[in-house]
C-alpha positions in Angstrom: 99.9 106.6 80.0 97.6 107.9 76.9 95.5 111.0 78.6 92.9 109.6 77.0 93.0 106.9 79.3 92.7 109.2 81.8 89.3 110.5 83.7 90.2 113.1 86.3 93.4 112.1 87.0 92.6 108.5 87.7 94.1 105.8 85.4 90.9 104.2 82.9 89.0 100.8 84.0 90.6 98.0 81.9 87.7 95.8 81.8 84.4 96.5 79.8 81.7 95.9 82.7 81.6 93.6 85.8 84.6 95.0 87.7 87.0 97.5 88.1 91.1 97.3 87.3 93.0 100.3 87.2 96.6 100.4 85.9 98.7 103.1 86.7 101.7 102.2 85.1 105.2 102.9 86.7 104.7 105.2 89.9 108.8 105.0 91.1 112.1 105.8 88.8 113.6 103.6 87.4 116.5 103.4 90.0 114.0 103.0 93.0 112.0 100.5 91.6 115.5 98.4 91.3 116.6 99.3 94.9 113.2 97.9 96.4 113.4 94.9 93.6 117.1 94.1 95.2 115.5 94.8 98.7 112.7 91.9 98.3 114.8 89.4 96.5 117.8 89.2 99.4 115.3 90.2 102.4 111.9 88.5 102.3 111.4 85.0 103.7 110.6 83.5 100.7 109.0 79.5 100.7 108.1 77.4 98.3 104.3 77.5 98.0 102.3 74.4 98.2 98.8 73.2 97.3 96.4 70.6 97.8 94.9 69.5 94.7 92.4 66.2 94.3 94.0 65.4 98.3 97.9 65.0 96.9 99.9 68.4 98.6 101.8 70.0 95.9 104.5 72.1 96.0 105.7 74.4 93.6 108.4 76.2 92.4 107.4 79.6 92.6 108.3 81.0 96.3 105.7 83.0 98.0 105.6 85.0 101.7 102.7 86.8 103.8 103.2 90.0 105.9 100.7 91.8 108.0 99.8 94.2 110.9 99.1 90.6 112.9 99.9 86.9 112.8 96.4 86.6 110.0 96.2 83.0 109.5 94.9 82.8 105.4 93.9 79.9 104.1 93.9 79.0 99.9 94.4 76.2 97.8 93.4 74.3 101.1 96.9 75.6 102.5 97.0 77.7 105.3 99.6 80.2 105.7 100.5 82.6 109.1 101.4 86.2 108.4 105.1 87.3 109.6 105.8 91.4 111.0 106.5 93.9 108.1 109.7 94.7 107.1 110.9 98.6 106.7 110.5 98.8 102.8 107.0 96.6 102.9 105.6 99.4 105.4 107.0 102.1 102.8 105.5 100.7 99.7 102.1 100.1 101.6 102.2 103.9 102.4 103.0 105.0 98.7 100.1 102.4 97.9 97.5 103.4 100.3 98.5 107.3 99.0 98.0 106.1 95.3 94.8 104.0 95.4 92.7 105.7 98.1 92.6 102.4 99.8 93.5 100.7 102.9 95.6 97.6 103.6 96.4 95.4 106.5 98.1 92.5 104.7 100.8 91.5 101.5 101.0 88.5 100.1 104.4 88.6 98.2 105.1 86.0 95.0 108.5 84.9 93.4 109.0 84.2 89.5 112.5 82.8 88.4 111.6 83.2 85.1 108.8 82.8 82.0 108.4 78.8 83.4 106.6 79.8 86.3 103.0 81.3 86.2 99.6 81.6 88.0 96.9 79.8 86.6 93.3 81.6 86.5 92.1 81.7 89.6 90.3 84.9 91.3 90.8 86.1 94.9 87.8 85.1 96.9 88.9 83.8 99.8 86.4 84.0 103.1 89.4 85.6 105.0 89.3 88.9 102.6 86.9 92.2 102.7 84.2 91.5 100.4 84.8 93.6 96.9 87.5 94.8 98.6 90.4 96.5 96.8 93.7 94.3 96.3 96.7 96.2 94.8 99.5 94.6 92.8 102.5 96.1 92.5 105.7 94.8 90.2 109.4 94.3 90.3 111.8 93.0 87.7 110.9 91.2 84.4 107.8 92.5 82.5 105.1 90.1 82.6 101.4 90.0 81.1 98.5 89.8 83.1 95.4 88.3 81.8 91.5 88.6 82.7 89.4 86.6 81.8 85.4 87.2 82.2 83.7 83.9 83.9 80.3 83.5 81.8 80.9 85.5 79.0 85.0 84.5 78.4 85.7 88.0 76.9 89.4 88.3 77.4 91.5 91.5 78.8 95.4 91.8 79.1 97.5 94.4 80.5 101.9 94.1 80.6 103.1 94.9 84.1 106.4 97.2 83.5 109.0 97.1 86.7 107.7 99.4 89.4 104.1 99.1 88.4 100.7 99.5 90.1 97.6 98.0 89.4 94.3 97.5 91.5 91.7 95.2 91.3 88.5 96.1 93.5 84.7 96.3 93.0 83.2 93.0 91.9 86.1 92.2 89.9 86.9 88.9 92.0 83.4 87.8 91.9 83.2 87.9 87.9 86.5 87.6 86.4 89.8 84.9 86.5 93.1 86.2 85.9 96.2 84.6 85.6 100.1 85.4 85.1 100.5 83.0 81.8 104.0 81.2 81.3 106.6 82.4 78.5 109.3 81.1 76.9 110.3 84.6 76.7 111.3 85.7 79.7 114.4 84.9 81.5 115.0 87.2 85.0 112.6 87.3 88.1 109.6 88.9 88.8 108.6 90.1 92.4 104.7 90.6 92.7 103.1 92.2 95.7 99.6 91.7 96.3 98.3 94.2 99.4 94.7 93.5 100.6 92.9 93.5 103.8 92.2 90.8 105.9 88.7 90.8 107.8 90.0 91.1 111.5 89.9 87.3 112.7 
């Protein structure tokens, strides 16, 4: 990362106003990031996620999973969904989160990309069940894949590529003014593993 990019150690704000998203770039080698990418791919219950759009349930092929420090039930896309124990190397990349960010989380949800055909459309995480403004961190695995944000009045436009073994955090009032989205590619032809810690308002 450009120093200049840099304020006091901490990685720069990618958006202009309205929110904050930091982007730290890699924070594992190489060869660790593909030991926990290996780790997720053959050890996390991945499902096929489903949705409930105009009343018709919809599943898609993207596989998803939810871990947390209790059964959370979390509820989007009209789905609801009911959080499974941690496994050993989900506890260790929460600690090496929580150590990077400054922040605290209780919960990961955990998404699957076979390739550049699957995607997330804009959407922004707002659900009831999460801390208001609270932080949500992202970290990557495999294929390289852009990340877009896109303001909700003004439509201004901000894009960032996730490299393998990646962190980035979304907190502030990010959620409550800007979309983003994982776009689809024709491009890309591996995986991607995307975990998203937050923390759940105790239920």
């Amino acid at each position: 990362m450009d120093l200049f990019e840099q304020i006091e150690g901490q990685p720069r704000n990618l958006l202009p106003h309205d929110g904050v998203v930091n982007y730290y770039g890699a924070i594992m080698s190489p060869g660790l990031a593909d030991i926990y990418y290996q780790n997720l791919l053959n050890t996390i219950a991945w499902k096929h996620d489903q949705a409930v759009i105009f009343g018709k349930t919809v599943t898609t092929k993207r596989k998803v999973a939810w871990y947390a420090d209790h059964p959370y039930s979390y509820t989007y896309s009209k789905v609801t969904k009911h959080a499974l124990p941690w496994t050993a190397a989900l506890l260790e990349l929460r600690e090496l989160i929580q150590e990077k960010s400054g922040e605290e989380y209780n919960s990961c949800l955990l998404n699957l990309y076979h390739d550049g055909n699957e995607g997330m459309a804009w959407h922004s995480d707002a659900e009831k069940d999460l801390k208001r403004d609270g932080a949500i961190a992202s970290v990557s695995f495999g294929a390289e894949r852009k990340f877009s944000l896109k303001h909700k009045t003004s439509d201004e436009n901000v894009s960032q590529i996730l490299q393998h073994g990646s962190l980035l955090v979304m907190k502030g009032t990010t959620q409550t003014n800007w979309l983003h989205s994982i776009p689809k590619t024709k491009t890309v032809y591996s995986p991607r593993v995307n975990l998203t810690f937050r923390y759940i308002v105790d239920q």
